[in-house]
C-alpha positions as a Markdown table, in Angstrom:
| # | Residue | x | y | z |
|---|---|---|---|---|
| 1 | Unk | 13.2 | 0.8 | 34.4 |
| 2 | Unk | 13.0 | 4.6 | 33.8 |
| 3 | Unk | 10.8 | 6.8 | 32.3 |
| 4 | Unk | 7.5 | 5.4 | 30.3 |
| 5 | Unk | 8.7 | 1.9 | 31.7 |
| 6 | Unk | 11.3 | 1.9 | 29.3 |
| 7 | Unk | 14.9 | 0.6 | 30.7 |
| 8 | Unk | 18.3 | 2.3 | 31.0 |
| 9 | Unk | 19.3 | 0.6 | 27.7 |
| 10 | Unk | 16.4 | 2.0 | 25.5 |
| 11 | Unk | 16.5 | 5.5 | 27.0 |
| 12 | Unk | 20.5 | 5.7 | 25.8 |
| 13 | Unk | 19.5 | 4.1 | 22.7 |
| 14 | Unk | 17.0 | 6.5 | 22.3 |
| 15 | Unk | 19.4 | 9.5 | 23.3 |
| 16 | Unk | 20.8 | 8.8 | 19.7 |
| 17 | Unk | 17.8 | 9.5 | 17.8 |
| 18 | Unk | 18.8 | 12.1 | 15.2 |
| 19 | Unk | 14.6 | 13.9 | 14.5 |
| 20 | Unk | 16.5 | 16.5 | 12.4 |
| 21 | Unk | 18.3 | 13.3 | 10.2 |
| 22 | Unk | 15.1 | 11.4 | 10.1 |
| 23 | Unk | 13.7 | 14.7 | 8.3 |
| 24 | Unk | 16.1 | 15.4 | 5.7 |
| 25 | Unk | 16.0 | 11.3 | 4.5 |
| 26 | Unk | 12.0 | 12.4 | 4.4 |
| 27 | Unk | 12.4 | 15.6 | 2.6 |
| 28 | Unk | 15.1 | 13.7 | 0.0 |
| 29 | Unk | 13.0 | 10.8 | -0.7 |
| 30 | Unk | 9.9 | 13.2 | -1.5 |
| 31 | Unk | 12.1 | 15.3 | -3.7 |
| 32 | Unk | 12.2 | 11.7 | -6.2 |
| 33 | Unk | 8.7 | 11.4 | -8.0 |
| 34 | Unk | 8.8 | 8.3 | -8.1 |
| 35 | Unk | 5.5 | 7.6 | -9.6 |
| 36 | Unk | 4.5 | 3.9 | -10.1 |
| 37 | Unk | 6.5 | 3.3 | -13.4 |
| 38 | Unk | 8.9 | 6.0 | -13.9 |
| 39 | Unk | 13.1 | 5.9 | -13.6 |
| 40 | Unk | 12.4 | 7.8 | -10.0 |
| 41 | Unk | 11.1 | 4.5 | -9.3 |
| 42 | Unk | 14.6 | 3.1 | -9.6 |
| 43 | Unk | 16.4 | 5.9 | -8.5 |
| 44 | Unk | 14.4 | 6.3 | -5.0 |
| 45 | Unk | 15.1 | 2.3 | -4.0 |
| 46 | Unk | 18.7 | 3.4 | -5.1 |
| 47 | Unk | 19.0 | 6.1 | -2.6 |
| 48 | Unk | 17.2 | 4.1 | 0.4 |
| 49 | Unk | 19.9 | 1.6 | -0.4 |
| 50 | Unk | 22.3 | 3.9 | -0.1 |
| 51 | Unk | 21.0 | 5.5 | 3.1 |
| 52 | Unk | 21.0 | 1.7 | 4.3 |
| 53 | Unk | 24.6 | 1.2 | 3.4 |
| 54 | Unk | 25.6 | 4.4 | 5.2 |
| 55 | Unk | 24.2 | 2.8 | 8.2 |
| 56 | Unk | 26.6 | -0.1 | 8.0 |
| 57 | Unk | 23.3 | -2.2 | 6.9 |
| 58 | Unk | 24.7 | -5.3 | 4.6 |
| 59 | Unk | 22.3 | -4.5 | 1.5 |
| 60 | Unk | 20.7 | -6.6 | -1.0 |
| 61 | Unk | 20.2 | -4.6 | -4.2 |
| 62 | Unk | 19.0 | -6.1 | -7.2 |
| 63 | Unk | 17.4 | -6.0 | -10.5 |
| 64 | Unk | 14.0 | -7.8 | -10.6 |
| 65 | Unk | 13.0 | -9.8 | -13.1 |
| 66 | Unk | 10.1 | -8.3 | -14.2 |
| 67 | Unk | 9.1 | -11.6 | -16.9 |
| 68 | Unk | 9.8 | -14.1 | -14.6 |
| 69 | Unk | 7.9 | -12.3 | -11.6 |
| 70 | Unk | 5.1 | -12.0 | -13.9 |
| 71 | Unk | 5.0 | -15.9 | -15.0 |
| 72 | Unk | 5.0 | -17.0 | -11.7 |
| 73 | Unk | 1.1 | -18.1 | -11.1 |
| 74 | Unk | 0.8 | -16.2 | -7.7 |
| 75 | Unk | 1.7 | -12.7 | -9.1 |
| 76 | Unk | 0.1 | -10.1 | -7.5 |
| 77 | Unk | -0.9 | -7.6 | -10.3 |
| 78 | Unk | 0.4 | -4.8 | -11.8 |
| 79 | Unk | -0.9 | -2.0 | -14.0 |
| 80 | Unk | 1.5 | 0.4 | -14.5 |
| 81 | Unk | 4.5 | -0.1 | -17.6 |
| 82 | Unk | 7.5 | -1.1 | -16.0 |
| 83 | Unk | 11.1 | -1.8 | -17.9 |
| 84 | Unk | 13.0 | -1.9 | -15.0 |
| 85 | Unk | 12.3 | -2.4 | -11.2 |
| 86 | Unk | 14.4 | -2.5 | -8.0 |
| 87 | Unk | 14.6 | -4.7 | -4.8 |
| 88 | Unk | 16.4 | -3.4 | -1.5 |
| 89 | Unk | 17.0 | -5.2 | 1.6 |
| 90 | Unk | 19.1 | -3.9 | 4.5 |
| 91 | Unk | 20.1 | -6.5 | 7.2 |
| 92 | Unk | 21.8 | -5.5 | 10.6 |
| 93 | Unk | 24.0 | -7.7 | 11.9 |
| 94 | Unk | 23.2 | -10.6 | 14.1 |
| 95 | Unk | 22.4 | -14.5 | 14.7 |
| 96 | Unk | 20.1 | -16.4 | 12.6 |
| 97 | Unk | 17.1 | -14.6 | 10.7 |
| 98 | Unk | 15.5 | -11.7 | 11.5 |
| 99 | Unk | 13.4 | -11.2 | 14.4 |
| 100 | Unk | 12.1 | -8.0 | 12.9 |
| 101 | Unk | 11.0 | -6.9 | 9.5 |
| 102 | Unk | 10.2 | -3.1 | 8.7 |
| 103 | Unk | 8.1 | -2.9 | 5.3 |
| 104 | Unk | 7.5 | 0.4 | 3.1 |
| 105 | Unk | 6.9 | 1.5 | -0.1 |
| 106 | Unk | 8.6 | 4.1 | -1.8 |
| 107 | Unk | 6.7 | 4.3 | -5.5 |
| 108 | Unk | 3.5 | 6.9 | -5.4 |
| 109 | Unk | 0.8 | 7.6 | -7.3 |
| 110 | Unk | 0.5 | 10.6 | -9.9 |
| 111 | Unk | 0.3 | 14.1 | -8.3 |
| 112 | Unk | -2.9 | 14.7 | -9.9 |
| 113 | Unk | -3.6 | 18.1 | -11.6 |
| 114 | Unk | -1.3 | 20.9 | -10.5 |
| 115 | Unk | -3.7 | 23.3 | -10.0 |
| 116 | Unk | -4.9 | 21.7 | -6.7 |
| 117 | Unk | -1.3 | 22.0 | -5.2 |
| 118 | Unk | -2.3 | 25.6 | -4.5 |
| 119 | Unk | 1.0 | 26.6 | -6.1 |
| 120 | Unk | 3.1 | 23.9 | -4.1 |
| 121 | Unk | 5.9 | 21.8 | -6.0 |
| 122 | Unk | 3.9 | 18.0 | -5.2 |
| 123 | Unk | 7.5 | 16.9 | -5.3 |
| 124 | Unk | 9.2 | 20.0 | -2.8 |
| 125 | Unk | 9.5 | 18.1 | 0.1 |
| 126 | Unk | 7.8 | 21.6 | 2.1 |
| 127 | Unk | 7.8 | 22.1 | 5.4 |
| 128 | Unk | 4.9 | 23.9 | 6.8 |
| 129 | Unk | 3.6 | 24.4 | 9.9 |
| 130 | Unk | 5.2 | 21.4 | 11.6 |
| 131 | Unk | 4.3 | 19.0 | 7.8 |
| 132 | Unk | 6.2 | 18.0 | 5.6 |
| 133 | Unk | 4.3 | 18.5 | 2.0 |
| 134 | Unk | 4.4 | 16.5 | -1.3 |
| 135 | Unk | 3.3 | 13.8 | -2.9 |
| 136 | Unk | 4.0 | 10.1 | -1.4 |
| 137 | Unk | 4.6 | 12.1 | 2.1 |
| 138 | Unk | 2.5 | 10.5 | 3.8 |
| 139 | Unk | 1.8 | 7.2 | 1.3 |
| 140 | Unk | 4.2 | 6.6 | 2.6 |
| 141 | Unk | 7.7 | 7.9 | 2.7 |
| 142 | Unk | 7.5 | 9.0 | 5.9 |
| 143 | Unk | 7.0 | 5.2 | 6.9 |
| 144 | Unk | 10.0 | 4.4 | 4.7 |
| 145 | Unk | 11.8 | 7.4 | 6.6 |
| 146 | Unk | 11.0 | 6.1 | 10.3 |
| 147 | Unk | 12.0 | 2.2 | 9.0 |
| 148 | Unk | 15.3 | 4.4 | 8.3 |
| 149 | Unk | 15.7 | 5.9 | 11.0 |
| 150 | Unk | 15.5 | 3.1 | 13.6 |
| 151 | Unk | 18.7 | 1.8 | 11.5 |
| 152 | Unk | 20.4 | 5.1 | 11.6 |
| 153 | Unk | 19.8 | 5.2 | 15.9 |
| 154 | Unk | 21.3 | 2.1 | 16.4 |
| 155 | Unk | 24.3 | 2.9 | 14.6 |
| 156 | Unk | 24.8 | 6.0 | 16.1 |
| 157 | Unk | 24.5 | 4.1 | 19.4 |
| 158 | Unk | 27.2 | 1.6 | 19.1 |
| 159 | Unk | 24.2 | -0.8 | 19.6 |
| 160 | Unk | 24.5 | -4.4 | 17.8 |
| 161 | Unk | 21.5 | -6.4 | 17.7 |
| 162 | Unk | 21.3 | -10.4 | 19.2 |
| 163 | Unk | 19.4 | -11.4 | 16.2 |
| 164 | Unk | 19.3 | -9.1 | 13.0 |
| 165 | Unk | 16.4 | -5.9 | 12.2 |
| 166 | Unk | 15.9 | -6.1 | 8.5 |
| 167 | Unk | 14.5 | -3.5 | 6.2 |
| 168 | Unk | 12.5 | -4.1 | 3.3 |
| 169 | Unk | 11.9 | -1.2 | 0.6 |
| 170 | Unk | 9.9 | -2.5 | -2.2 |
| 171 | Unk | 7.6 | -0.8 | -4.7 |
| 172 | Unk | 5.0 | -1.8 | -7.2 |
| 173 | Unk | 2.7 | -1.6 | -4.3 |
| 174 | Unk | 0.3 | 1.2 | -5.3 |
| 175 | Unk | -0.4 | -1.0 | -8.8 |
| 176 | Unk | -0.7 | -4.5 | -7.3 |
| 177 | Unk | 2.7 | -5.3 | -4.6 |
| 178 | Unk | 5.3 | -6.9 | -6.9 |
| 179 | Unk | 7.9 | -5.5 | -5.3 |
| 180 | Unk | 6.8 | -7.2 | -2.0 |
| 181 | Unk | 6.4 | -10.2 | -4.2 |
| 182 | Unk | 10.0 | -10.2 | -6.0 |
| 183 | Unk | 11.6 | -9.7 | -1.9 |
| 184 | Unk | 9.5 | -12.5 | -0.5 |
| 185 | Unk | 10.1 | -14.7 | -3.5 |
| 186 | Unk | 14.3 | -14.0 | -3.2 |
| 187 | Unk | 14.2 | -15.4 | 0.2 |
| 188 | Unk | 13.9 | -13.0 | 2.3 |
| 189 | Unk | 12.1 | -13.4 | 5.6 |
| 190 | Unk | 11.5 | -12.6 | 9.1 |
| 191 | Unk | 9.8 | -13.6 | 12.5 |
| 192 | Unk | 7.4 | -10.9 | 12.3 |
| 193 | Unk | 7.0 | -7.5 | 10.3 |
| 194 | Unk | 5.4 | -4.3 | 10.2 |
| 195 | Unk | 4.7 | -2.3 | 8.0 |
| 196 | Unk | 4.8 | 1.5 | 8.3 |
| 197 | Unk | 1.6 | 2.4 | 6.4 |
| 198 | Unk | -0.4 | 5.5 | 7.4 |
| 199 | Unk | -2.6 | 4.6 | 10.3 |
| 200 | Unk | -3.4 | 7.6 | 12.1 |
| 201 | Unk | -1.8 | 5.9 | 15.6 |
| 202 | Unk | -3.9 | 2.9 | 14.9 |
| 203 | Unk | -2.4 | -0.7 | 15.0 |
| 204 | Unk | -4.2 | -2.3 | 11.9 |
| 205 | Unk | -4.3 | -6.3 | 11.7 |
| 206 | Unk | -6.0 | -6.6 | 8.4 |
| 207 | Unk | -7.1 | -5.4 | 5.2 |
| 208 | Unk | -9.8 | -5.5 | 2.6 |
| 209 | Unk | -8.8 | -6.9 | -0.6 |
| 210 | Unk | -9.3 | -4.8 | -4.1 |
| 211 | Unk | -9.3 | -6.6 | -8.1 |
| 212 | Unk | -9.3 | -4.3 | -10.6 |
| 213 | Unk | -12.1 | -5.3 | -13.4 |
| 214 | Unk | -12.5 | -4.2 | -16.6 |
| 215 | Unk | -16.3 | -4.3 | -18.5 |
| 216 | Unk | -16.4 | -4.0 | -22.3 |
| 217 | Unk | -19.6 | -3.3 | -23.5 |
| 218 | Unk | -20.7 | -3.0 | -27.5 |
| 219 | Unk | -23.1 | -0.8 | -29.0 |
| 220 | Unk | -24.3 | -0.3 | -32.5 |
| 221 | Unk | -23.0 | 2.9 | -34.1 |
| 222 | Unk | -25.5 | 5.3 | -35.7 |
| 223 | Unk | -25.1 | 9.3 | -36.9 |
| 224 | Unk | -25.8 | 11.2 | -33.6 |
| 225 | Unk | -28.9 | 13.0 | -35.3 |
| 226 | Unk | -30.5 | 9.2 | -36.2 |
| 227 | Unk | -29.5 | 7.9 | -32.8 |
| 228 | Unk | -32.2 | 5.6 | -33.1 |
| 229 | Unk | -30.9 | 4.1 | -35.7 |
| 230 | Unk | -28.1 | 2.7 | -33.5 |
| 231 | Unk | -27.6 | 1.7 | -29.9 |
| 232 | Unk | -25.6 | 3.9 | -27.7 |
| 233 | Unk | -23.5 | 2.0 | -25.4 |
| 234 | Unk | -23.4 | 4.0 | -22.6 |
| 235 | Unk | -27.3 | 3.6 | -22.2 |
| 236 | Unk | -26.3 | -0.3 | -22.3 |
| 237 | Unk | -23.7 | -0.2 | -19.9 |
| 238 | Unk | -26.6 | 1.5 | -17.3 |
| 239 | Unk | -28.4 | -0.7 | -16.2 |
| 240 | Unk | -24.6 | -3.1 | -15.4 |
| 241 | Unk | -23.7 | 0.3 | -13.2 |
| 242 | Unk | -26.8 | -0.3 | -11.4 |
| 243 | Unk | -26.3 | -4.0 | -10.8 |
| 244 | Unk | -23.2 | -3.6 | -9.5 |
| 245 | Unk | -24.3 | -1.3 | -7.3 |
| 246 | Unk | -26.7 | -3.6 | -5.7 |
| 247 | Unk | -24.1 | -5.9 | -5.4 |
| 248 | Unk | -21.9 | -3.9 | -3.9 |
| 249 | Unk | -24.4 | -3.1 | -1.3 |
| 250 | Unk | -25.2 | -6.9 | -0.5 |
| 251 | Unk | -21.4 | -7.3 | 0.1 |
| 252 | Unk | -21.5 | -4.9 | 2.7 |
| 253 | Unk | -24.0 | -6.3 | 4.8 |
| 254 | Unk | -22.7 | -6.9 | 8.5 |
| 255 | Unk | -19.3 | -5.9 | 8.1 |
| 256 | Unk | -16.9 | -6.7 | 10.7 |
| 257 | Unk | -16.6 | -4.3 | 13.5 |
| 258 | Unk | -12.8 | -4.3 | 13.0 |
| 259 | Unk | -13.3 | -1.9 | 10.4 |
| 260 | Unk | -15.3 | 0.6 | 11.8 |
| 261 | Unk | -16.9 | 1.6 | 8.4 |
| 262 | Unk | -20.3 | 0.6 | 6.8 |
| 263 | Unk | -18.6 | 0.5 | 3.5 |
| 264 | Unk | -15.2 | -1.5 | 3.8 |
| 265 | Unk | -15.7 | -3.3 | 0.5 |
| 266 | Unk | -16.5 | -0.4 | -1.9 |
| 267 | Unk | -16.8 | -1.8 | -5.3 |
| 268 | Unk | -16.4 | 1.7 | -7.8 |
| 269 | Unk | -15.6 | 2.4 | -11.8 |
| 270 | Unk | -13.0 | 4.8 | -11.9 |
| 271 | Unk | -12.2 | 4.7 | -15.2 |
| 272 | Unk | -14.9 | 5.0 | -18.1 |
| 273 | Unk | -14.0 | 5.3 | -22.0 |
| 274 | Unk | -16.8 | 5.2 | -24.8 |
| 275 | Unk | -17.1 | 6.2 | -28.5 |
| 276 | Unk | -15.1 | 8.2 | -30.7 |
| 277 | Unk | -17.2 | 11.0 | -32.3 |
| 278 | Unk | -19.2 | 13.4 | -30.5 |
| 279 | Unk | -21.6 | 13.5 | -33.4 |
| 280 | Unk | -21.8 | 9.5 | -33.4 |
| 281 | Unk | -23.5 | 7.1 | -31.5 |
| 282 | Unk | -20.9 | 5.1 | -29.5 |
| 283 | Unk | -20.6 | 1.6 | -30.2 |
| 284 | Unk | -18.2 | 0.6 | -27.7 |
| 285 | Unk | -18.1 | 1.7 | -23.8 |
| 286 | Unk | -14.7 | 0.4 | -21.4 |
| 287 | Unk | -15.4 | 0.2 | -17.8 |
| 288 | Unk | -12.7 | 0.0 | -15.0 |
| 289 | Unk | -12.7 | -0.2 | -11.4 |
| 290 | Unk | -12.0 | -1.9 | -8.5 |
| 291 | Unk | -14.2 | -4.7 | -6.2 |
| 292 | Unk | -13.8 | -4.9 | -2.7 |
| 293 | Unk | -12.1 | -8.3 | -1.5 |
| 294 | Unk | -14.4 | -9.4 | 2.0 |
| 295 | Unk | -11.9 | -10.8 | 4.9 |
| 296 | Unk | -10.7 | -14.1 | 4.3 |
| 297 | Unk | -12.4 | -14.4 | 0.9 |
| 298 | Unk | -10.8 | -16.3 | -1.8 |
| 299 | Unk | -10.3 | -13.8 | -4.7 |
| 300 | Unk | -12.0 | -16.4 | -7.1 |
| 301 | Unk | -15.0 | -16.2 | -5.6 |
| 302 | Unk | -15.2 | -12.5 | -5.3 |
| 303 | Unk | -15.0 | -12.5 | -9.3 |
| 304 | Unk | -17.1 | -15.1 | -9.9 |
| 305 | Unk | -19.7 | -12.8 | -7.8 |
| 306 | Unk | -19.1 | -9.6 | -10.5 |
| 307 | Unk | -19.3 | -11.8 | -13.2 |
| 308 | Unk | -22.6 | -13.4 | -12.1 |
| 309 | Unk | -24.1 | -10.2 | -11.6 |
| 310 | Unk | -22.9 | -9.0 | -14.9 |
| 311 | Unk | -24.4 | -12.4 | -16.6 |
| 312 | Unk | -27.6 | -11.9 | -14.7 |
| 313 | Unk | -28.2 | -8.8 | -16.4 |
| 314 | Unk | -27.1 | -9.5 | -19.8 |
| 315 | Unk | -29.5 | -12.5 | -19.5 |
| 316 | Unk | -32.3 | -10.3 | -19.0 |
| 317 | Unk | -31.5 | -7.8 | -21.5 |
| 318 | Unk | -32.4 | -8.6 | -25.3 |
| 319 | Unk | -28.9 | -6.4 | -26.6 |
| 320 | Unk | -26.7 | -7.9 | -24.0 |
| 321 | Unk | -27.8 | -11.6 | -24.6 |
| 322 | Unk | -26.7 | -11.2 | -28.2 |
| 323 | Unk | -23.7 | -8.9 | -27.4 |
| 324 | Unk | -22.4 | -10.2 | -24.0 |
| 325 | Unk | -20.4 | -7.6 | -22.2 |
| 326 | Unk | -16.8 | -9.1 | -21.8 |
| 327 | Unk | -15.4 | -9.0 | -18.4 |
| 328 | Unk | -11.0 | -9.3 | -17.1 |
| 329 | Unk | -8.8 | -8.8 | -14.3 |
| 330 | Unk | -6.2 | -6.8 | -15.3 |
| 331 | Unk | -4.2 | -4.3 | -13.1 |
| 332 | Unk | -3.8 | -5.5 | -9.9 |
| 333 | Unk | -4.9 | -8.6 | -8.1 |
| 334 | Unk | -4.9 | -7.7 | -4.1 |
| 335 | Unk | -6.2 | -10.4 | -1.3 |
| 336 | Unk | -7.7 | -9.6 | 1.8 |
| 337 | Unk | -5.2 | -10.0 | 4.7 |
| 338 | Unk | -5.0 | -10.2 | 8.5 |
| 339 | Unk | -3.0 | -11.7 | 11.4 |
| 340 | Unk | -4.3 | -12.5 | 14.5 |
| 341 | Unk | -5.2 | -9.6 | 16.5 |
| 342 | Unk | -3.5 | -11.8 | 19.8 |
| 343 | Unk | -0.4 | -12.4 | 18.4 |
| 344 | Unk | 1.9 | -11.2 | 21.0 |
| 345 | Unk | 3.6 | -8.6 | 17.6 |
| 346 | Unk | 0.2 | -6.9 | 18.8 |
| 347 | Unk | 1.2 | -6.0 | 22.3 |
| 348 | Unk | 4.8 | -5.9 | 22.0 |
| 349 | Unk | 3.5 | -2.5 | 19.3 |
| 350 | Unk | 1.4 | -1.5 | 21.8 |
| 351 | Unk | 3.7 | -1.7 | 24.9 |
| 352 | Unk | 6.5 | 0.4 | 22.4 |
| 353 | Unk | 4.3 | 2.9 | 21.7 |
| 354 | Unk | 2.7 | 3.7 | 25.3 |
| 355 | Unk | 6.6 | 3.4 | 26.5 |
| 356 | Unk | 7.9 | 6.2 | 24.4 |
| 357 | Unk | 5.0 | 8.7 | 25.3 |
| 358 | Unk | 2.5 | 7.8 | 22.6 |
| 359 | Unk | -1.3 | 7.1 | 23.1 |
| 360 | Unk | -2.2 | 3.7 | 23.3 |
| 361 | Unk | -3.0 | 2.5 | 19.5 |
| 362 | Unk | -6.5 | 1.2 | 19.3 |
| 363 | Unk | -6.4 | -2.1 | 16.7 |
| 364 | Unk | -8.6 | -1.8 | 13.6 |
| 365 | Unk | -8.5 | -2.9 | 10.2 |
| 366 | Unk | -8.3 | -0.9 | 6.7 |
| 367 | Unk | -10.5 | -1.0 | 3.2 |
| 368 | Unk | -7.4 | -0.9 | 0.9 |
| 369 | Unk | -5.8 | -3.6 | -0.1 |
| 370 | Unk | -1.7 | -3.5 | 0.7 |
| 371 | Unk | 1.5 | -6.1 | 0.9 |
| 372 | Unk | 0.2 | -7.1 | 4.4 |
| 373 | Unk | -1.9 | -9.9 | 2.5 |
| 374 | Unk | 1.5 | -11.2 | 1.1 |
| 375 | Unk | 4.1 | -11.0 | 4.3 |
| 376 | Unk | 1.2 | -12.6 | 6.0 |
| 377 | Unk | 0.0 | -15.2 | 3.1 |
| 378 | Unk | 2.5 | -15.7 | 1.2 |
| 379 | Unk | 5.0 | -15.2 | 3.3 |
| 380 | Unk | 3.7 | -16.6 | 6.4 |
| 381 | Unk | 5.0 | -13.6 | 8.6 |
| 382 | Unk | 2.6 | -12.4 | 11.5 |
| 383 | Unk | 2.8 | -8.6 | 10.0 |
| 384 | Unk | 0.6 | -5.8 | 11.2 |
| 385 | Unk | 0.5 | -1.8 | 9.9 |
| 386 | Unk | 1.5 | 0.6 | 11.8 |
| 387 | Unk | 2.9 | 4.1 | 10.6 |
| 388 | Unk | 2.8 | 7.6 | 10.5 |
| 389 | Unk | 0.4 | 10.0 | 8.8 |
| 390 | Unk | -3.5 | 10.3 | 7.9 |
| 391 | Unk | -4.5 | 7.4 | 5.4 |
| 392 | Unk | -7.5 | 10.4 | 4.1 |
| 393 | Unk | -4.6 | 12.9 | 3.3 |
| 394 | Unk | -3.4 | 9.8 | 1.1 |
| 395 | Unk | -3.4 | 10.4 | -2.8 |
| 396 | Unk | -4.7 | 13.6 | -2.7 |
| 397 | Unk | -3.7 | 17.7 | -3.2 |
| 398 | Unk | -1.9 | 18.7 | -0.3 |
| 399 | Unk | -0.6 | 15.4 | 0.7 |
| 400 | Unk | 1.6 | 16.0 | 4.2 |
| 401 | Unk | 2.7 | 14.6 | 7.2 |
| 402 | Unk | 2.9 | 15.8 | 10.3 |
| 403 | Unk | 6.9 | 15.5 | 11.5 |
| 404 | Unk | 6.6 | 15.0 | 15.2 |
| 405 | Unk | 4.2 | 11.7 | 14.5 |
| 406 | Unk | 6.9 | 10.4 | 12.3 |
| 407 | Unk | 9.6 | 11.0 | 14.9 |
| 408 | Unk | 7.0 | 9.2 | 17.4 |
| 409 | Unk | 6.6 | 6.2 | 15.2 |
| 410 | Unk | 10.6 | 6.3 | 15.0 |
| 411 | Unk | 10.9 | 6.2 | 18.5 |
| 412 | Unk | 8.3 | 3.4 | 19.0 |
| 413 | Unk | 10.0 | 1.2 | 16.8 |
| 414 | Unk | 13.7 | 1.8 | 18.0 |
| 415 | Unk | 12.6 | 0.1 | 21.2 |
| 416 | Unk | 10.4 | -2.2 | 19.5 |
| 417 | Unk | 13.5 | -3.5 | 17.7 |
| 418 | Unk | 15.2 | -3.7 | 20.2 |
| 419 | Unk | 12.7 | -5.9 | 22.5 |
| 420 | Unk | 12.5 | -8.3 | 19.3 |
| 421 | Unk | 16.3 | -8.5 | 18.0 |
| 422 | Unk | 17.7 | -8.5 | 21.4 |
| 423 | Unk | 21.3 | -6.8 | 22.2 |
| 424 | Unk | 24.5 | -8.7 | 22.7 |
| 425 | Unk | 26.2 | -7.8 | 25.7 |
């Protein structure tokens, strides 16, 4: 063995391992905004398949089926308009299936208002002070670009793998996970899998769930000077915003210590439309949000608790009992998650990282949902998160990620691969 207790093979490998390569692939798949829904969607999975290809990867590209997906009665969700959507799958060579699947996402969310970039391009790809800026940098392209860049180091070091590495580039994650979906549901597998999310050096085994709700609420309309006349529906919807508040609170009592947070099962409106007239009384109030999903909860149940809460109220109030608010699930659908926090995936991370001169990842879970729930559920791969970049830098101005953690997490999982696939002599 030499240095970090890594062998002779996995220093040479890692002799390969091209940080200045790893950036540009970064910097290129920033430059595509592809936010949840637009062509950059499709023309980001295009270019990580090409990337893949150029790696002498044998690639599975393909148009998904959007209707179909969506018919099949264990669809994840989506909320975002979609006419097209793309699937890529690059496979090393190598007997039998893979030992080894890295997982990212390539779509993002909206760059939000401009004015919060502090005159930085959210799509620049900027390098500053040792970050790389823009929008999906760290959520998670930079993942995406370490999955990448394992691929590109074992070309460039002759190496060929025992049993194949396979990389999975999906999207649709950031609205529900049907690209995840549409790659699990074509087959494609693996021993175990991790997926690069943004864990700050952490080794996270599971996840909260999140279902997006929507509450409808009716009112009575009325001129805004006779308001009495009329019932506003904002004043109606009040007293729902409080009893989901309470129930949020009684489904964070004694959280598991996994998560580290007092609040790992937020339940929050985010999005709130009412009336049509500023001079008018509003008659109708929309309400949307999302409810935290507890570990190991069915889904089902976690609605049924909103809804109970919601018909508790409306039972009490003489308005809502003749005008019951109407509650859905549209948007996306996401399941807790989790693997076994002995699985030997767990040490074999943990043994990669502290070999290539990383600190020793701590295991923890996360409050956001994320396609760990379906490699591990549907699926049945033992899949864990583990990636580059600050999960609270996520989705907001300034989004960035710092370079030399991405080239750490690069390095971790070149040996990683390599201890899982095997090499053939």
């Amino acid at each position: 063995m030499t240095s970090h207790g890594r062998s002779d093979l996995e220093s040479f490998v890692l002799d390969h391992f091209d940080s200045e390569a790893l950036v540009e692939d970064l910097a290129a798949l920033v430059r595509l905004p592809s936010v949840a829904g637009s062509d950059a969607e499709v023309e980001v999975q295009d270019l990580a398949a090409e990337i893949l290809r150029s790696q002498a990867a044998v690639v599975d590209r393909w148009d998904i089926d959007l209707t179909e997906l969506q018919e099949d009665p264990w669809f994840p969700g989506s909320e975002a308009h979609r006419d097209r959507a793309v699937g890529v799958v690059g496979v090393t060579s190598g007997e039998g299936a893979p030992a080894l699947v890295l997982q990212g996402h390539l779509d993002v969310v909206p760059p939000g208002d401009p004015e919060t970039w502090q005159g930085l391009d959210p799509f620049s790809g900027e390098i500053r002070d040792g970050a790389l800026h823009g929008r999906g940098a760290c959520d998670m392209k930079a993942g995406v670009a370490a999955n990448l860049a394992v691929m590109r180091t074992l070309r460039a070091a002759g190496v060929q793998l025992a049993r194949p590495l396979a990389v999975h580039s999906v999207v649709g994650e950031e609205d529900g996970g049907l690209g995840a979906f549409a790659t699990l549901r074509r087959g494609h597998r693996g021993e175990a899998a991790v997926i690069t999310e943004p864990t700050s050096g952490r080794i996270v085994t599971a996840t909260a769930g999140a279902l997006t709700f929507r509450i409808e609420v009716a009112g009575r309309s009325a001129h805004g000077s006779m308001r009495r006349e009329g019932v506003s529906a904002l004043e109606v919807f009040w007293p729902l915003h409080e009893a989901l508040r309470e129930l949020e609170r009684e489904r964070n009592v004694d959280p598991d210590p996994l998560f580290g947070s007092d609040l790992p099962y937020a339940l929050s409106i985010g999005m709130v439309h009412g009336g049509d007239w500023a001079s008018n009384v509003p008659d109708k109030l929309t309400a949307e949000g999302r409810l935290g999903v507890q570990l190991d909860e069915d889904p089902r149940q976690a609605r049924l608790a909103l809804e109970d809460a919601v018909a508790e109220v409306s039972a009490k109030d003489p308005w809502l009992r003749e005008n019951r608010p109407v509650v859905t699930w549209p948007g996306g659908q996401f399941a807790s998650g989790r693997t076994d926090a002995d699985h030997p995936l767990v040490g074999e991370v943990i043994d990669s990282v502290r070999d290539t001169g990383g600190p020793v990842p701590e295991l923890g879970a996360e409050v956001y949902g994320s396609d760990l729930r379906l490699y591990a559920g549907i699926g049945g791969i033992p899949t864990l998160h583990y990636g580059p970049g600050d999960i609270r830098v996520a989705h907001g101005p300034q989004e960035h990620v710092d370079l030399e953690e991405v080239a750490q997490v690069a390095r971790a999982l070149v040996v990683l691969t390599l201890r899982r696939c095997g090499v053939r002599p």
